[in-house]
N, C-alpha and C positions, 0 to 999 in steps of 0.2 A: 624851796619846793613848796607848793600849792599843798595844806593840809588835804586838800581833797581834788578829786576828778570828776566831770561830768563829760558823757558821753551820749550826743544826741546820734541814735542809728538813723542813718538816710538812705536814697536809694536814686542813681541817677538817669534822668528819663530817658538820654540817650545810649545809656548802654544796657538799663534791666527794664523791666515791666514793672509800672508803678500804680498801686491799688486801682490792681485788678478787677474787686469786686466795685468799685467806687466807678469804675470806669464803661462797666455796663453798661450804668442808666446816663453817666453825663459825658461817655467819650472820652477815648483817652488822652489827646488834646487838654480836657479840661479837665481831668484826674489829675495829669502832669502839673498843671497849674496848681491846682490844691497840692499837693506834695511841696512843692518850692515854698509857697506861700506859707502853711504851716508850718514846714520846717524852720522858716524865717523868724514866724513868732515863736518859735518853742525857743529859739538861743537871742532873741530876742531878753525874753524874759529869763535866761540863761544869765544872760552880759548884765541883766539888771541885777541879779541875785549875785554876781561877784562884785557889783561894788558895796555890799555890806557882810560878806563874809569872804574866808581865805579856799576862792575855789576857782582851780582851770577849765576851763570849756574845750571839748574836742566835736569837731563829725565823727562819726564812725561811719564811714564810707562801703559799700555792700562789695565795690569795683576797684581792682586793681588798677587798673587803667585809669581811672580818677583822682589817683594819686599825683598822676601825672600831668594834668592838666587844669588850666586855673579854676576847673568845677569844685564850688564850696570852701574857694581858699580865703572867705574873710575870717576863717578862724583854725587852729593848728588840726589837721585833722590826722586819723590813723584806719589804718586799715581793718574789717570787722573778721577777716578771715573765710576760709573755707569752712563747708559746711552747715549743717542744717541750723535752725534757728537756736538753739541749743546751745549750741558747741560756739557757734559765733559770739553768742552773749558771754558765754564762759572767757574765752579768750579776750574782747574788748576788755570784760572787766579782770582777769589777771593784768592784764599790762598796766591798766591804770592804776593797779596798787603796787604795781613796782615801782610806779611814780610818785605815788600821791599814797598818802597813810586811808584813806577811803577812797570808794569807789560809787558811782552811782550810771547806772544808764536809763537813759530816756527814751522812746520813740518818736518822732515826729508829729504826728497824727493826732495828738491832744493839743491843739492851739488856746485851749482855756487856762491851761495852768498857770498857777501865780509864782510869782517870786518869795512869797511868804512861804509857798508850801517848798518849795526848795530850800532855801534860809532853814528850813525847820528839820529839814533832813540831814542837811551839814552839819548844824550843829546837835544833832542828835548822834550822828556819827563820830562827832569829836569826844571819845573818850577814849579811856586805856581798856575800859571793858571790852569784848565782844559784842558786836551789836549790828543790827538787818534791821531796812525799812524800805515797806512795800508800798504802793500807789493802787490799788485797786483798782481797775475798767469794771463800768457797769456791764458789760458783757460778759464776764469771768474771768477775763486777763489780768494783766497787769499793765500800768504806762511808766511806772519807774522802780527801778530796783537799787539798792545799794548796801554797799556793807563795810567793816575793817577790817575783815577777815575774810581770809581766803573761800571758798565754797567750792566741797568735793564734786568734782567731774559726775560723780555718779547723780546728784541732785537738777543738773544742769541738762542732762541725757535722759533721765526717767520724768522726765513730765511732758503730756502732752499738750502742744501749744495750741492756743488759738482755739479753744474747748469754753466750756460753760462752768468749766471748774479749773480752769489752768493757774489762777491765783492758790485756787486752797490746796491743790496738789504741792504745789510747790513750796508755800509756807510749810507745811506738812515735815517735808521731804527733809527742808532747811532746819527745822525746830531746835534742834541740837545744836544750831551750829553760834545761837547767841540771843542776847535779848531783841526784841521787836518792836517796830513801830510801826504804826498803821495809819497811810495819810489819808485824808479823805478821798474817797472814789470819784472819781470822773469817766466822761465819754470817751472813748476813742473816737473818730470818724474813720467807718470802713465803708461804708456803703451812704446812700445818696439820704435814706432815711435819717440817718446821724446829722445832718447837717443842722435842720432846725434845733433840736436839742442842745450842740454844740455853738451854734452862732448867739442862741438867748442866754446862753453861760458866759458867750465872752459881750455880747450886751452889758449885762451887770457887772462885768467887775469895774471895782472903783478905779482902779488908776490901768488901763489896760496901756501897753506899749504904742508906739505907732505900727508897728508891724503889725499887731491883735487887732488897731482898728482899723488897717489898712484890708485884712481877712476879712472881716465881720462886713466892709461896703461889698468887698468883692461875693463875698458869700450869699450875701441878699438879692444882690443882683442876680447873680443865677438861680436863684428860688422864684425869683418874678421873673425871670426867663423859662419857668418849669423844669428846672434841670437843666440849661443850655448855657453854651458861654459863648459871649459874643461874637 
C-alpha cells in the first residue's frame, strides 16, 4: 500500500460543463481543451513526483458514467460522489485514506505546479503526528489539500467555496485538527485573464514535463489568436 494518495478532481466535457467562466471569453470548444490539456500536466507532474516518493495517483472523476467508459483511464480513477463541492472533496478524501495512511487532493486548473512542491507534501505528511498541508490560489482558494487524519464533515460543509477567503476559512475551521504546512500560492486558471499569469509560470519552471510545455505552445497560441482556438 502507497504510503499516500493523490487525487486530481476532473470533469468530463461530454457529460458536465467545463469552466464555465473560462468559456465565456474563449468558447467552450476551447475551455474543453484547456480542461483536458491541464489536467494532463497536473498528473503529468503527478507521475513525475511518484517516482521519488511512495505515492498513488487517482482522477477523481465528477461523473458516474465515466467510470464507465475509457474517459481518463490512463490512470486508476474513483468516483468524487454526489453533492456540492464540499461534500465531494470530503468523500474523495475519506476514501483515499482508507487506502493510503495520507490523503491529498488537487484540482486540474493549476498546470504550473512542480513535482518539488508535491514531493514536499508527501513527505510532510509521512509522520505519526497529525498533520494538514494547504496550496493557496492567489484568488483565495485553495489548489491542493491534504492530510493523515480524518477531517470532520462539519469543516468540509461550513466553508464557502470559490470566495476571496475560502483558503483562510478553512484553515481556520481545520486548526484543531493537526499541524500545518503552507506550500507556496499559485494561480488557478478560471477565467481567460488567468492565462497570461499562469502560461509565464510554467515558462520558467526549470524542468517542466512534456505535457506543461506541450500547454504552454498551445496556450500562447491562443493569446496571439486573442482568446480563439484554432
Amino acid at each position: 500500500m502507497n504510503r499516500a494518495g493523490i487525487a486530481i478532481f476532473v470533469k468530463t466535457p461530454s457529460l458536465s460543463p467545463v469552466k464555465t467562466r473560462l468559456s465565456a471569453h474563449i468558447g467552450q470548444r476551447c475551455a474543453e481543451a484547456f480542461h483536458l490539456a491541464s489536467a494532463e500536466a497536473v498528473a503529468s507532474v503527478s507521475v513525475d513526483a511518484q517516482t521519488r516518493v511512495d505515492l498513488a495517483v487517482y482522477w477523481a472523476v465528477a461523473e458516474p458514467e465515466a467510470m464507465l467508459t475509457e474517459v481518463w483511464s490512463d490512470l486508476p480513477k474513483m468516483e468524487q460522489g454526489a453533492g456540492a463541492l464540499g461534500e465531494r472533496m470530503a468523500n474523495v478524501h475519506r476514501r483515499l485514506l482508507q487506502m493510503h495512511r495520507a490523503a491529498i487532493l488537487i484540482g486540474a486548473d493549476s498546470p504550473q505546479v512542480t513535482a518539488e512542491r508535491m514531493v514536499h507534501a508527501v513527505r510532510w505528511l509521512d509522520s505519526n503526528q497529525p498533520r494538514l498541508v494547504i496550496g493557496r490560489a492567489n484568488d483565495g482558494g485553495f489548489w491542493t489539500f491534504g492530510s493523515n487524519v480524518p477531517i470532520p464533515e462539519t469543516v468540509w460543509r461550513g466553508v464557502r467555496y470559490s470566495t476571496h477567503d475560502t483558503a483562510s476559512r478553512f484553515i481556520e475551521s481545520a486548526r484543531h485538527c493537526g499541524e500545518w504546512l503552507e506550500l507556496d500560492p499559485i494561480d488557478d486558471v478560471d477565467t481567460y485573464a488567468d492565462f497570461a499569469p499562469a502560461l509565464h509560470a510554467i515558462r520558467i519552471l526549470p524542468h517542466p514535463t512534456e505535457a506543461q510545455r506541450r500547454l504552454a505552445i498551445w496556450m500562447s497560441e491562443v493569446m496571439q489568436r486573442g482568446g480563439r482556438c484554432s
